[in-house]
C-alpha positions in Angstrom: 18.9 15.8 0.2 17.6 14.3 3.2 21.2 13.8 4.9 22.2 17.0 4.0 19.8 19.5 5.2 20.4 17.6 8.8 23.8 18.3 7.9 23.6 22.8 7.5 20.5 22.5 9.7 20.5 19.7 12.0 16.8 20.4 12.7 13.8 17.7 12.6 11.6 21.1 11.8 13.6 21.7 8.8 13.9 18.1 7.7 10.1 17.6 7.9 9.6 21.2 6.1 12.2 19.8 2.8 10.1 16.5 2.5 6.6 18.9 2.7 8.2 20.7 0.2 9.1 17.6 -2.2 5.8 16.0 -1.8 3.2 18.4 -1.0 2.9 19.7 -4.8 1.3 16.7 -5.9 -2.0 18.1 -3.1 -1.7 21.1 -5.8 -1.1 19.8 -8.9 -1.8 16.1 -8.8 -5.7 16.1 -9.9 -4.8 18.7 -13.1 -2.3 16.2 -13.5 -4.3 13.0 -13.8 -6.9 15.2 -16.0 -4.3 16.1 -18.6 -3.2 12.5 -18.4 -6.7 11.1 -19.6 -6.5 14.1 -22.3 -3.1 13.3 -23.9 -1.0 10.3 -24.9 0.4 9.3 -21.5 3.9 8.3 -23.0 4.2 11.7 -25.2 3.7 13.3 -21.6 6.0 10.9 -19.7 9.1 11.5 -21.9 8.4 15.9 -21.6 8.3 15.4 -17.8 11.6 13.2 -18.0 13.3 16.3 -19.4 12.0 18.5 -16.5 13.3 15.6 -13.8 16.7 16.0 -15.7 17.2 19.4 -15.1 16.5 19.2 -11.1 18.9 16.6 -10.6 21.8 18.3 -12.3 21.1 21.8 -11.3 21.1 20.5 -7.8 24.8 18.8 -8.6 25.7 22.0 -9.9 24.2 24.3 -6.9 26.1 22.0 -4.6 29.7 22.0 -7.0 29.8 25.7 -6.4 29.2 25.8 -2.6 26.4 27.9 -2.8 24.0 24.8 -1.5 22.0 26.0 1.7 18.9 25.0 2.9 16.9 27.8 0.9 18.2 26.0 -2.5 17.2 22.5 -0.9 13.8 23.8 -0.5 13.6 25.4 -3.7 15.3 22.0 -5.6 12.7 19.9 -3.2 9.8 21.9 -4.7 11.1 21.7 -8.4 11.3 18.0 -7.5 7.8 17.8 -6.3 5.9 19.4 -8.9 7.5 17.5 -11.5 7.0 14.2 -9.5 3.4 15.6 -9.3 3.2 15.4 -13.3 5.0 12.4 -13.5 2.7 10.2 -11.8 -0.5 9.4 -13.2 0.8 8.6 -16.7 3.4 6.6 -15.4 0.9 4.2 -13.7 -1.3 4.5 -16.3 1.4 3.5 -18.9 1.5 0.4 -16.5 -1.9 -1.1 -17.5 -1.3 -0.2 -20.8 1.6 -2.0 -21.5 0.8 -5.2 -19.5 -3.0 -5.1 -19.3 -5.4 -6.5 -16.8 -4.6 -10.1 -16.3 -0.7 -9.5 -15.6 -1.4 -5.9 -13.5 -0.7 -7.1 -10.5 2.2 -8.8 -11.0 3.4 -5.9 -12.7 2.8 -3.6 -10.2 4.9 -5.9 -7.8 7.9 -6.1 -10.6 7.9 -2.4 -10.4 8.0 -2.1 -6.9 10.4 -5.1 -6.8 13.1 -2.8 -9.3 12.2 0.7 -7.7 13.5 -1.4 -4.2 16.6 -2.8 -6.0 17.1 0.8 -6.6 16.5 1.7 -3.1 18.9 -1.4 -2.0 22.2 -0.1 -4.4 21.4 3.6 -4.1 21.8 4.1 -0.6 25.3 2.2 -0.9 26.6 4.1 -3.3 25.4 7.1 -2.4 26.5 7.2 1.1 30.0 6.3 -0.1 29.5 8.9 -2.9 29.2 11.6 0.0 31.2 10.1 2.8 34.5 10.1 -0.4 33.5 13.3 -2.2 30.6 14.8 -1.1 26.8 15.0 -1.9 27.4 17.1 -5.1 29.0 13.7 -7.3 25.8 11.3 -5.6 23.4 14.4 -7.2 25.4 14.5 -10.2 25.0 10.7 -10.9 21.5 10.9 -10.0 20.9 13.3 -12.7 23.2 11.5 -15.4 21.1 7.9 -14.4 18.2 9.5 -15.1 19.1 9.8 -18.9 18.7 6.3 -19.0 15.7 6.3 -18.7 14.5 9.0 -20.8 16.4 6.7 -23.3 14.0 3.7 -22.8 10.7 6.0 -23.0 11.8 6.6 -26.8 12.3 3.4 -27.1 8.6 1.9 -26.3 6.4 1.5 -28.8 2.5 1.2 -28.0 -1.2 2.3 -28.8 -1.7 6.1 -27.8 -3.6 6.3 -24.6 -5.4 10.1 -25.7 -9.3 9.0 -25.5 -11.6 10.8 -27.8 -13.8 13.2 -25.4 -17.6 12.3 -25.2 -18.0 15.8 -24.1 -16.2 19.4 -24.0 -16.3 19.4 -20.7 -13.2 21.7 -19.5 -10.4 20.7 -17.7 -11.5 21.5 -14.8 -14.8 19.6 -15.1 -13.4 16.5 -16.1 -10.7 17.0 -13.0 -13.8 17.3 -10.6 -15.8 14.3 -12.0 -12.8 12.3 -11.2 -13.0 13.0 -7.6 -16.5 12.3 -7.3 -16.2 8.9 -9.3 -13.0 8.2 -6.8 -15.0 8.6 -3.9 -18.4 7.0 -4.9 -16.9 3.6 -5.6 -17.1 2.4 -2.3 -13.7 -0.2 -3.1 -11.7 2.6 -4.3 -12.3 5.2 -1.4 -11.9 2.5 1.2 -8.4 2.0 -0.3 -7.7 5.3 -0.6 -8.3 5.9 2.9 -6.2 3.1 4.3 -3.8 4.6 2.1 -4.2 7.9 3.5 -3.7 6.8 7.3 -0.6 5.0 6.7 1.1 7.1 5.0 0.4 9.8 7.5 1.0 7.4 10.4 4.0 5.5 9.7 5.7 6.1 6.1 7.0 9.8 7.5 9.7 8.0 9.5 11.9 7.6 6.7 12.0 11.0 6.1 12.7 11.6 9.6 15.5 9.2 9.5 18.6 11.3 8.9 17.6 12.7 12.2 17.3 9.5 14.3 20.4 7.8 12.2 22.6 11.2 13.5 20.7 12.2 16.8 19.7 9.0 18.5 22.1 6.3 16.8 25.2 8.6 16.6 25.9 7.5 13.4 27.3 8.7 10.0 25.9 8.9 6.4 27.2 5.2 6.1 25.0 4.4 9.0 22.1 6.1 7.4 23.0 4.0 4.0 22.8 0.9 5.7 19.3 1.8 6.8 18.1 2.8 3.6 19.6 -0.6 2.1 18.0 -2.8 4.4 14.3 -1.3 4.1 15.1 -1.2 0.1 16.3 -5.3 1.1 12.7 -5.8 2.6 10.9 -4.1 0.2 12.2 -5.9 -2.9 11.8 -9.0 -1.3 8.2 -8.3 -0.7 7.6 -7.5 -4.2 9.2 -10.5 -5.7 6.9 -12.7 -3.1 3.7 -10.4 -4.6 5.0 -10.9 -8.2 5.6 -14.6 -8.3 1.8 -14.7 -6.4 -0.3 -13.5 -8.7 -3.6 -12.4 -8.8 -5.5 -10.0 -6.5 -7.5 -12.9 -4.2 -6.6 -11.9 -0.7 -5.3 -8.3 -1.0 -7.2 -6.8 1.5 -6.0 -9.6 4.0 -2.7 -8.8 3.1 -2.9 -5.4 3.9 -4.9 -5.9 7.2 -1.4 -7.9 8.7 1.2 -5.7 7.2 -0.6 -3.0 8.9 -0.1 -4.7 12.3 3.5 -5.5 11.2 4.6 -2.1 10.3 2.6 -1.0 13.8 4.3 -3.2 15.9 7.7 -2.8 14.4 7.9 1.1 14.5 6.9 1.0 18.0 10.2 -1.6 19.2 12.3 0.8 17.0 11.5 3.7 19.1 11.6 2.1 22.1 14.9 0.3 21.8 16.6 3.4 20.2 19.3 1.2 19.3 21.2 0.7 16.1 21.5 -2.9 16.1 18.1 -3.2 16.7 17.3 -1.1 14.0 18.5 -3.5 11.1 16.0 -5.9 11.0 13.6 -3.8 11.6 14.1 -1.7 8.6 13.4 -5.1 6.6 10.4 -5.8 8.1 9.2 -2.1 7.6 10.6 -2.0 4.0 8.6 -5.2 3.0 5.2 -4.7 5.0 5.3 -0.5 3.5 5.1 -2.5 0.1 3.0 -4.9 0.4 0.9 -2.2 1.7 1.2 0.1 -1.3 1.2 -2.6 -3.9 -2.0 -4.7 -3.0 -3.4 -1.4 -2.8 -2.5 0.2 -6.1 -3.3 -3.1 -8.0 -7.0 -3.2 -6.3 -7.7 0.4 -6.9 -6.1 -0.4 -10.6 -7.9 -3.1 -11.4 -11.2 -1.7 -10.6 -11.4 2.1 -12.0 -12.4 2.9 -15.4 -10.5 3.4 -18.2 -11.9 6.5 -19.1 -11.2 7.6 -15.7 -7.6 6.2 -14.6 -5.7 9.0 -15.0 -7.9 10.5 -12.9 -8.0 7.9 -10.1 -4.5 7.3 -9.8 -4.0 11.0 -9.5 -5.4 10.7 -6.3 -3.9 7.5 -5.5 -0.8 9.9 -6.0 -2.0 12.8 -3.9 -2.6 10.3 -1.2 0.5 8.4 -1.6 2.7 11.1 -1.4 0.7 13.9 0.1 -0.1 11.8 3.3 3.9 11.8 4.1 4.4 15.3 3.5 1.8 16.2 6.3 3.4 13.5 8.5 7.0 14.7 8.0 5.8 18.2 9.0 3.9 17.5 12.0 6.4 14.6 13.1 9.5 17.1 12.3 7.8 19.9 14.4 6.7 17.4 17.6 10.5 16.5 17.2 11.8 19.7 18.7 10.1 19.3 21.5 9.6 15.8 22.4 12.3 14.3 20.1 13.0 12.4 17.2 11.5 8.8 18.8 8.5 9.7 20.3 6.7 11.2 16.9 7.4 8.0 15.6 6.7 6.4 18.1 3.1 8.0 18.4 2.1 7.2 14.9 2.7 3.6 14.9 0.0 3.4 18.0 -2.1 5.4 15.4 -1.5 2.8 13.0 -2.5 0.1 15.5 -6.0 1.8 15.8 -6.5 1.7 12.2 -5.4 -1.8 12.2 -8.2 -2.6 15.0 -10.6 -0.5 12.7 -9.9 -2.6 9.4 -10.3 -5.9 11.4 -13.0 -4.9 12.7 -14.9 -4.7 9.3 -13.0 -7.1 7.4 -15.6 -8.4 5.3 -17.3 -5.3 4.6 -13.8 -4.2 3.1 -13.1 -7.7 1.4 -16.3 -7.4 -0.4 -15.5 -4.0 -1.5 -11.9 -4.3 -2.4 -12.2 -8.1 -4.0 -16.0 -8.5 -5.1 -15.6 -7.7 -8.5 -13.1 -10.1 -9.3 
């Protein structure tokens, strides 16, 4: 989607505006979300919102078959895309911890990431060749049929419903609220949320951006752009093996405090060199430190919220997670007509490299916060 609204538009604005459209929902809908997931049977919910995913993927395929695709229907697909992202969330994490429990989350978590990054690895090969041979509406239309496959294996688990039996009849709306106040009055969970928060609106934009850079400042073609993709998907699945075969959640917050100075560092020589070839091994180091970012924080915040109230939590984790890039990708795809595709990025990674100095700084205080309990 990405690739081709720089294609009909060949706008950073309009890039930046499709990814705010994709991810912003989740802002909207992501708390009411979580709630309902801490109502209902998580998996019940899961295989409902598959259906919904489904139906964007192929009606996009089908939009772009009859060449009506423009970059109204790319907003309007990235917005159907969004909200049902939005839903699909918090009872996917939350199906997470309940199929593996505490004691194997965190290698879990890194598993997951590990396979979503395969995915991320393969998909931008085929896909690029899918568009560069017959165009973006066969990559869409294989999107949609691989999602089926999944849908498949949702039927096929088999586990304890997760619907809790309500101590109160508190309405939804309530129960959505006392979730943001228990989020943010566990000191652990807010700090993560916040180091969350910065990053993603700091650094993790640049991939959206990247069509842009790949076609403006490389010169390159979709296959370029593929190549990119693959080699952040290559660094982030090799971070998540390293965090799955480690084990445990001892010296998370360590963790994150370096990949933060990694990512910094590395965005900053990427828009400086503006060069292709020096963009490869980049992406990997980018791809893996993003991860290890995201994981050791998902598995601290998961591994210390309440079960009554992790639908909830990892709502916001998700309003964070993918809310913080939809503000980046708007303000960075906005500086960009101005200033740019390189400088925006450019700008956030010396953000990132205050909030780096900020988590060094208090260290400890955050160690004791994110690790104490364990």
């Amino acid at each position: 989607m990405g690739w081709l609204t720089w294609e009909i538009t060949h706008s950073g604005a309009w890039l930046g505006i499709v990814v705010f459209a994709d991810l912003f929902p989740t802002f909207i809908l992501g708390l009411f979300a979580g709630a309902l997931t801490d109502r209902t049977d998580a998996l019940k919910l899961l295989r409902a919102i598959q259906t919904f995913a489904i139906a964007q993927a192929m009606g996009l395929a089908v939009i772009t078959f009859a060449g009506s695709i423009n970059v109204t229907w790319l907003l309007f697909f990235a917005l159907f895309r969004g909200v049902v992202i939005a839903f699909n969330r918090p009872p996917r994490m939350t199906l997470v911890y309940n199929i593996v429990g505490r004691e194997a989350l965190s290698s879990a978590i890194a598993i997951n990431s590990m396979v979503f990054n395969s995915a991320r690895f393969i998909g931008p090969m085929l896909g690029g060749a899918l568009v560069a041979s017959l165009g973006a509406g066969w990559a869409f239309a294989f999107n949609g049929l691989s999602y089926f496959a999944f849908l498949v294996v949702l039927f096929m688990i088999d586990i304890t419903p997760t619907k809790r039996e309500l101590a109160k009849k508190a309405g939804i709306g309530a129960e959505t609220w006392e979730g943001v106040c228990y989020a943010f009055s566990n000191v652990g969970i807010a700090l993560a949320l916040v180091i969350l928060l910065l990053t993603s609106l700091f650094v993790r934009p640049f991939t959206e951006l990247l069509p842009g850079i790949t076609s403006a400042v490389f010169e390159r073609g979709v296959n370029g752009y593929s190549v990119l993709l693959a080699l952040h998907g290559i660094g982030a699945m090799a971070a998540g093996f390293w965090l799955a075969q480690r084990g445990g959640v001892r010296g998370f917050s360590n963790i994150i405090t370096w990949s933060l100075l990694a990512v910094s560092v590395s965005l900053i020589i990427f828009a400086i060199a503006g060069n292709f070839w020096v963009a490869l091994p980049i992406m990997v180091i980018t791809g893996g430190a993003i991860v290890v970012q995201g994981v050791a924080t998902q598995t601290l915040v998961q591994t210390t919220v309440a079960p009554e109230f992790r639908g909830r939590v990892m709502a916001s984790y998700g309003i964070v997670a993918r809310g913080g890039p939809a503000l980046g990708a708007l303000v960075m795809g906005g500086i960009s007509e101005y200033l740019g595709l390189s400088a925006p990025v450019a700008g956030g990674a010396v953000l990132c490299l205050f909030l780096w100095a900020w988590v060094v700084n208090r260290r400890r205080q955050i160690k004791e916060a994110l690790e104490g309990p364990f």
